[in-house]
Each structure stands twice: as C-alpha cells, then as structure tokens.
C-alpha positions as CSV (number, residue, x, y, z in Angstrom):
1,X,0.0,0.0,0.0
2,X,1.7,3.1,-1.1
3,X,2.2,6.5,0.8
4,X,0.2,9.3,-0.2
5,X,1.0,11.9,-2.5
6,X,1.2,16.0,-2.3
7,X,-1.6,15.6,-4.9
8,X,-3.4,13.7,-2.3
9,X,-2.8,15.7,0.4
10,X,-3.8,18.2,-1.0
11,X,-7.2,16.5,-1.9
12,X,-8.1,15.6,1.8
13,X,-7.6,19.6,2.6
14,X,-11.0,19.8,0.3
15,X,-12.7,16.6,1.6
16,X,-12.0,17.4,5.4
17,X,-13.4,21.1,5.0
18,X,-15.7,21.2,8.1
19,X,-15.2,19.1,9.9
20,X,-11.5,20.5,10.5
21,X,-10.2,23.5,11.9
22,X,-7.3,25.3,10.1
23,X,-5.4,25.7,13.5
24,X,-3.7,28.8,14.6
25,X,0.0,28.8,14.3
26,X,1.1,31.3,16.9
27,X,4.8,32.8,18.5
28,X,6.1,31.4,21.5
29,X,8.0,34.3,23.2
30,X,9.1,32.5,26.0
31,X,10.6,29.8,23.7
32,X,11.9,32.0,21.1
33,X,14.0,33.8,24.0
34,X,15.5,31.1,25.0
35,X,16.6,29.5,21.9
36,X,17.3,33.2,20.2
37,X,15.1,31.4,17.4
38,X,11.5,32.1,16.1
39,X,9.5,29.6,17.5
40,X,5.7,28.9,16.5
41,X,3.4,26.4,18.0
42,X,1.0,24.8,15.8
43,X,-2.3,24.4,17.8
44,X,-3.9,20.8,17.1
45,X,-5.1,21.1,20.7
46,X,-7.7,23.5,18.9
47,X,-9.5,21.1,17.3
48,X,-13.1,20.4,18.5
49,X,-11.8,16.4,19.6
50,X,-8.9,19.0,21.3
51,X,-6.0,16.7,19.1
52,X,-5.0,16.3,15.4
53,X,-6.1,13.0,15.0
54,X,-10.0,14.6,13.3
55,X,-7.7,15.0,10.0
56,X,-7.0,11.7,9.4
57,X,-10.0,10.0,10.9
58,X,-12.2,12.4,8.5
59,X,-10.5,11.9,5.5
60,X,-10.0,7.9,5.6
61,X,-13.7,7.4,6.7
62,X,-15.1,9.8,4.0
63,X,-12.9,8.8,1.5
64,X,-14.1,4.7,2.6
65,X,-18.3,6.6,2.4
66,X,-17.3,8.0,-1.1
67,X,-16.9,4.2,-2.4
68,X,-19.5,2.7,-0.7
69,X,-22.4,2.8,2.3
70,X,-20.6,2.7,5.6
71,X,-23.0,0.6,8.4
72,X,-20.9,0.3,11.4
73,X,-16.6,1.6,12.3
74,X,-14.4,0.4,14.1
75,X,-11.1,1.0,15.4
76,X,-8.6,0.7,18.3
77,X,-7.2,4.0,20.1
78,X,-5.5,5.5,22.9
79,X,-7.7,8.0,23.4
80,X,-7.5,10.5,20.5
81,X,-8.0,8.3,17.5
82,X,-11.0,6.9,18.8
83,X,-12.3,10.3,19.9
84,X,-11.7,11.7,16.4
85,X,-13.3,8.6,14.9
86,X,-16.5,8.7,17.6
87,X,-16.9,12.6,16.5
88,X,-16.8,12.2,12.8
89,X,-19.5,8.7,12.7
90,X,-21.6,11.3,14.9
91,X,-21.6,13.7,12.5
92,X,-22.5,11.2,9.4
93,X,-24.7,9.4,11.7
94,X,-23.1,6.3,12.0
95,X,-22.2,3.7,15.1
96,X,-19.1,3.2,16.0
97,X,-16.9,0.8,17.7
98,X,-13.4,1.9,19.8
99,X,-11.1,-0.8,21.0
100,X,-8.7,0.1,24.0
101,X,-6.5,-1.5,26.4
102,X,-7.5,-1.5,30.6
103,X,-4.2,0.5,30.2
104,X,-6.2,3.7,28.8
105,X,-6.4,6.3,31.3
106,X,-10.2,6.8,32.6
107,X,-10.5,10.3,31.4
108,X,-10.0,9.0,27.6
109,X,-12.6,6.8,28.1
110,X,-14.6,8.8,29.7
111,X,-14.8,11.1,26.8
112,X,-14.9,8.7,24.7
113,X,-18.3,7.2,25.9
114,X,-19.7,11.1,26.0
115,X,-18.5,11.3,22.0
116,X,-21.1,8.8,21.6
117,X,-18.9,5.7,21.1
118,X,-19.1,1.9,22.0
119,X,-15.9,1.1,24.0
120,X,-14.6,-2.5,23.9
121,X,-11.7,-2.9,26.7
122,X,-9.5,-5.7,25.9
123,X,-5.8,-6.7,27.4
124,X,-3.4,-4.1,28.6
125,X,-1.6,-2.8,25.4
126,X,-2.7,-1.2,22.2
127,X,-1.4,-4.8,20.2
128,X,-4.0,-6.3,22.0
129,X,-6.9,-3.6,21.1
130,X,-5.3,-3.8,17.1
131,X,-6.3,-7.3,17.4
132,X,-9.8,-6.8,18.1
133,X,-10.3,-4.3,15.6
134,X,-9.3,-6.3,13.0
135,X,-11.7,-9.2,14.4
136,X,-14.6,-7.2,14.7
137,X,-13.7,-5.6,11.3
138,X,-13.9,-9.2,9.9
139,X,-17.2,-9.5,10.7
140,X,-18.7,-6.6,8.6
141,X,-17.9,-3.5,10.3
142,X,-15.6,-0.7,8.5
143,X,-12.0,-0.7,9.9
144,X,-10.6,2.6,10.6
145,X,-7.0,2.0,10.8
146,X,-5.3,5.2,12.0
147,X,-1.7,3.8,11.3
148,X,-1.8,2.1,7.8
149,X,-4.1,3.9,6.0
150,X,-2.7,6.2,3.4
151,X,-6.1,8.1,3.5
152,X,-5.2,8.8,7.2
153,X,-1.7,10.4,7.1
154,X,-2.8,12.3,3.9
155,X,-5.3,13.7,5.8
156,X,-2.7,14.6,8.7
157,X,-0.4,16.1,6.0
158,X,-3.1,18.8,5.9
159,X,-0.8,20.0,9.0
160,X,2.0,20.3,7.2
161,X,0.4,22.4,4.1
162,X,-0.6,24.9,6.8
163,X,2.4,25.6,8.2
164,X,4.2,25.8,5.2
165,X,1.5,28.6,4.2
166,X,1.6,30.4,7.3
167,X,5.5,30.1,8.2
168,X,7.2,29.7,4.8
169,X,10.3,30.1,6.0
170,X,10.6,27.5,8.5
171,X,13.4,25.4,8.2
172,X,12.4,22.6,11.6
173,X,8.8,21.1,12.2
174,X,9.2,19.3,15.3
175,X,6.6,16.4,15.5
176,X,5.1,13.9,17.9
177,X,5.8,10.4,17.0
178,X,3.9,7.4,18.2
179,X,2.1,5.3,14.8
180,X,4.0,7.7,12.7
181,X,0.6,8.5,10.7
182,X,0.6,12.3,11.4
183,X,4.7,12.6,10.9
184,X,4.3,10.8,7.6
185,X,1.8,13.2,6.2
186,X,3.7,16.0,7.2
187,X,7.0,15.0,6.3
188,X,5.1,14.3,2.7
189,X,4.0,17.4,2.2
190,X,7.0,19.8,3.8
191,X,9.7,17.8,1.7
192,X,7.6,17.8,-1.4
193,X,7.0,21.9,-1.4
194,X,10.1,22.4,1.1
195,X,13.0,20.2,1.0
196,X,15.2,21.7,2.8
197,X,13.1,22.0,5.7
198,X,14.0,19.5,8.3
199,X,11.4,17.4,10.2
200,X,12.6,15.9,13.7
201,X,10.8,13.2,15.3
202,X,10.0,13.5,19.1
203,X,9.0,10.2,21.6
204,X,9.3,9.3,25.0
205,X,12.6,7.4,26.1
206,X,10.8,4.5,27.0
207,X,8.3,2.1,25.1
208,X,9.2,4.0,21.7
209,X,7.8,1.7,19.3
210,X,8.6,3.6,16.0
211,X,12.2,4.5,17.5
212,X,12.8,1.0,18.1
213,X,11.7,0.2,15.2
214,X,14.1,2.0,13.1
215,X,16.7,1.1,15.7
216,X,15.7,-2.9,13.9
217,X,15.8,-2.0,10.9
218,X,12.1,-3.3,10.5
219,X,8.7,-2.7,12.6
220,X,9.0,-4.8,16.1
221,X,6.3,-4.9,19.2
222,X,7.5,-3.5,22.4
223,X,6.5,-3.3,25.6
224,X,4.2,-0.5,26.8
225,X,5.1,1.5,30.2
226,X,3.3,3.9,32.2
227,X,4.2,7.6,30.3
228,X,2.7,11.1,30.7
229,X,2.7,10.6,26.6
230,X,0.5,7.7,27.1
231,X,-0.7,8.7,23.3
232,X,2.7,8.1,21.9
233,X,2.2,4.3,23.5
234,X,1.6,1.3,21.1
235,X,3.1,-0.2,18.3
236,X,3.3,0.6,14.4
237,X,1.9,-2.7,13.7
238,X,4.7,-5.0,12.3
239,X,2.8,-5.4,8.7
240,X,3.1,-1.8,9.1
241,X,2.8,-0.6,4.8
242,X,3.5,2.4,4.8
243,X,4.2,4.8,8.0
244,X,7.6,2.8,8.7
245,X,9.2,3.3,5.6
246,X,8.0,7.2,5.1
247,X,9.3,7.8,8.7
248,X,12.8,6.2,7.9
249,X,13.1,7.8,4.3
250,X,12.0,11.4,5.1
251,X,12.2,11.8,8.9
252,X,16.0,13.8,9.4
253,X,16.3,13.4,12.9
254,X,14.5,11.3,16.4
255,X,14.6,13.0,19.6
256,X,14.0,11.0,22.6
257,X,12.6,12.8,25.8
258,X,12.3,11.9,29.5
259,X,9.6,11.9,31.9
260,X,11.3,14.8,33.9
261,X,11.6,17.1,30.5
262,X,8.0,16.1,29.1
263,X,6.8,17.3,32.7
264,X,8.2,20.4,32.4
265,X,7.2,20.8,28.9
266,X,3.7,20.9,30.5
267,X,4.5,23.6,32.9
268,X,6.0,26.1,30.4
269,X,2.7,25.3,27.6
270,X,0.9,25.9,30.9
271,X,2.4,28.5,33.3
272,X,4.2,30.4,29.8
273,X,1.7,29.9,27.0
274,X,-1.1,29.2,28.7
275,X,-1.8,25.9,27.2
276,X,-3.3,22.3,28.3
277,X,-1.3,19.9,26.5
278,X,-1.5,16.2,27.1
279,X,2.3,15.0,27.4
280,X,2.0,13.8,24.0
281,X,1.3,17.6,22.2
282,X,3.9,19.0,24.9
283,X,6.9,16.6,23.8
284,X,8.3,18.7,21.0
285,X,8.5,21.8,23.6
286,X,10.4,18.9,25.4
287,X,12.8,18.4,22.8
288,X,13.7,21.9,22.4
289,X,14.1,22.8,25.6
290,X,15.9,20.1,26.7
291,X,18.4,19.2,23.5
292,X,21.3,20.0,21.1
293,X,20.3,23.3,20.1
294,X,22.2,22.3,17.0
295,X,19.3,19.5,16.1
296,X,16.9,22.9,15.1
297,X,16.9,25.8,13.1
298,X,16.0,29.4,13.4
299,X,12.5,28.8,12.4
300,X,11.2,26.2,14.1
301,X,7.5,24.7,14.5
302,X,6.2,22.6,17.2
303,X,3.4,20.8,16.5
304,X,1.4,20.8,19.9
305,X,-0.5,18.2,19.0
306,X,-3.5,17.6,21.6
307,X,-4.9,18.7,25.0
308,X,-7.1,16.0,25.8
309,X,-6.0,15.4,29.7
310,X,-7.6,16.5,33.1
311,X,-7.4,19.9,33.7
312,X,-6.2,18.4,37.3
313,X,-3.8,16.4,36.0
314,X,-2.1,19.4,34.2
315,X,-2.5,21.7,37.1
316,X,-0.7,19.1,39.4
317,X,2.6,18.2,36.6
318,X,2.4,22.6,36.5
319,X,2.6,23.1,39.8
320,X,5.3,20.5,40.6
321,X,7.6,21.4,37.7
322,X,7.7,24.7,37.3
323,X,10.8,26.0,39.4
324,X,12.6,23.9,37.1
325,X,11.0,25.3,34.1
326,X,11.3,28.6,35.4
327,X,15.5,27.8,36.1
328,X,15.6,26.5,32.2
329,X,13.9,29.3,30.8
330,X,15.2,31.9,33.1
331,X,11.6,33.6,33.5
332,X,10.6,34.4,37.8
333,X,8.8,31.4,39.9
C-alpha cells in the first residue's frame, strides 16, 4: 500500500473542509527567548476532539463513504484516534466501535463514551486492542486503521500544508511520534514543497515503538510502560505498509525525551503559553528545551499536538515542575 501523495494531500484539505479547523499557528515568546530562534506552535489542541487525529479520521472514513455505504466503524485508540473517529460517525450518523487497552487512562474513556462511542476494553496494550479491531472488522464492520491507512496520514499532511502557508520560511517542524501516521503526512507534504526543511521526530525514552523500530531495521512490538505521553504508546503494527518506511526515508532526525523534560514541557505550555497539553502535544516543547540546540533551526514549529487530559492532571505536573521550568527558561517562579 503506497504513501500518499502531495496531490493527495492536498485533496483531503478539500474533503476534510468542516469538519476540520485550520489551527492557529502562533509565537512562543518564552521559547523563542531562549533559543534566540523564532518559534511557533502549531495548535492541534484546537480542534473540536482538542487533538489532530480529526484529519486523518475524516479523511479515511469519508474517503471509505465516497466508495460505498458505511453501516458500522471500528477502530482501536489510545484516546485520540477513537475520539476523532466517535466525532466524525456522529456527524455522518453512524455507530461506531473503539477498541482500547485497561491500560487507557479513565479520562480518555470517559470522553470517549460522551462522543457517543461503543468502548470494547481488551488486554493491557494497544497490540491487544489492534487485534480486536481487526476481528470485529472481519465481521462486517468498517475498519478505521489510523496507522496504515494512506487516506489517514494524507489527511494529517493537511498539517503540514498549513504551516508551510503560514511560516514559509521555517526550516524545523518538530513532530510527535507514536504510529507515525501524522509525521508521515507531514514529512510528505514539507519535503515535497520544502526540501530543505528539516522534520525531527520527538517520543518518550521509553516504550518507543517507531524508535525501536528504526533502531531494527524493521517494525518490532515493544513493551508498553506507564508515560505522561500515554498517546505516543503502542506499536506501528509489524505489517506496518507504509508509516515505517515514510518515517525512515523522510524523517532527518528522532529526539528522545524523559519523563522529567516532558513534565516540564507541561508547565512552560501551561504557566508560559497558557496551554493544556496532554504529554504527547507537549513533547516537541520537550525536545527543544531540553536538547542540542544544533538538532533545530532558526524557524522552528512545534506541532502541539492535543490537549485532551484533566485539567487536574495538568494543574498538578504545572505546579510540581515549574521551578525547574522557570530555572531553564530563566523567567521568575
């Protein structure tokens, strides 16, 4: 199964056009000060499922409705795939299905079940959830697959169009990496327009599946730990077609940050922006913050790319972390 195109990138912008928000890209001063760089933040926290995963969820099911009548979805999430899936069958008025692990945090399925969806908890990883999808899937209902689905990254790739228009000079996207869907798309579309824009990869240091991956030399399973980027947990599926290979061929560089440095990545998007990002969207402040200053440009953009966590949860990591954020950036406690 081939990668998208630009040409079909481009096409999802037109198919996804309400139900999608073109997100704000905006300045981060705090950021930009301390790197003596301009430094943007691309606000996929905005979207109405508060995460970027409504691209590709929109585009791969209405792309599946423009072939044929679509009864019942499925698919298996972490939280923000499913959510964007639940949203979108509401919309078109049809049922869905979201497998998860016990792992998934109560919160994600809690909003989950208020988006309207049918939650089937199975085993403790997101292999385990893949698994059922693709049984229930064989039994009639419409898989959407938010890893290895070409309609899916191109419809993440929309990201990438955007802040190309909005920022053409960048020269660094910094991206969250767990399936590799939305870097895909992105990477697509930048080094297709752009190609001297570089596009760095961000994960946690632990439980890294697309890292690891690359690491092998081929998509491998690995084990899934407790992370405050739970949404980066989960593997790429080792008859990955597509994501894998896009990652490897396009992707210039693969930043791996700690649980201490996505923490305080919270507290500056919330004490410095003003932001709620899950530790997921606040791992590419993470990576700059935290790493050789030589791995980005001068005009860099972080893709924040969701906010769906407690609001108690945030104000907790905020409050504990940010005399060391405040240290870092050099801004009063």
């Amino acid at each position: 199964m081939p990668a998208p195109s630009l040409a079909d990138i481009e096409t999802a912008r037109s198919r996804i056009t309400g139900l999608v928000h073109r997100t704000p890209l905006v300045r981060s001063f705090p950021l930009s000060g301390f790197l003596a760089a301009d430094v943007r933040l691309k606000l996929e926290c905005f979207q109405d499922t508060r995460a970027f995963k409504v691209r590709g969820a929109a585009n791969a099911i209405l792309s599946q409705q423009e072939e044929s009548h679509l009864e019942s979805l499925v698919t298996y999430s972490t939280g923000n795939h499913g959510r964007a899936t639940a949203y979108v069958a509401s919309r078109l008025g049809i049922p869905a299905i979201v497998c998860m692990s016990h792992a998934t945090t109560e919160d994600k399925q809690s909003a989950l079940a208020a988006a309207g969806a049918d939650i089937r908890l199975v085993g403790s990883s997101q292999d385990e959830a893949h698994d059922l999808a693709l049984e229930l899937a064989r039994d009639g209902m419409t898989f959407v697959d938010p890893i290895n689905d070409p309609a899916s990254t191109a419809g993440h790739g929309t990201i990438g169009l955007e802040i190309l228009e909005d920022f053409p000079e960048v020269d660094t996207v910094v991206v969250p990496v767990s399936g590799g869907a939305m870097i895909s798309g992105i990477a697509i579309a930048v080094k297709a327009i752009s190609p001297s824009t570089r596009v760095v990869a961000v994960s946690m240091d632990r439980g890294a599946a697309m890292f690891e991956s690359l690491e092998a030399g081929k998509p491998v399973r690995v084990e899934e730990v407790s992370s405050l980027a739970d949404c980066l947990q989960g593997g790429i599926t080792l008859d990955n077609t597509h994501t894998f290979a896009t990652v490897r061929d396009l992707v210039d560089d693969f930043v791996l940050v700690s649980e201490a440095e996505i923490a305080t990545a919270m507290a500056e998007a919330f004490h410095e922006e003003r932001l709620i990002l899950e530790g997921a969207g606040a791992t590419p402040i993470a990576a700059v913050m935290h790493h050789d200053r030589s791995t980005f440009g001068h005009n860099i953009a972080l893709v924040a790319s969701g906010g769906n966590v407690s609001a108690a949860a945030v104000a907790r990591v905020a409050d504990e972390n940010r005399e060391p954020m405040a240290k870092l950036l050099g801004t009063p406690i």
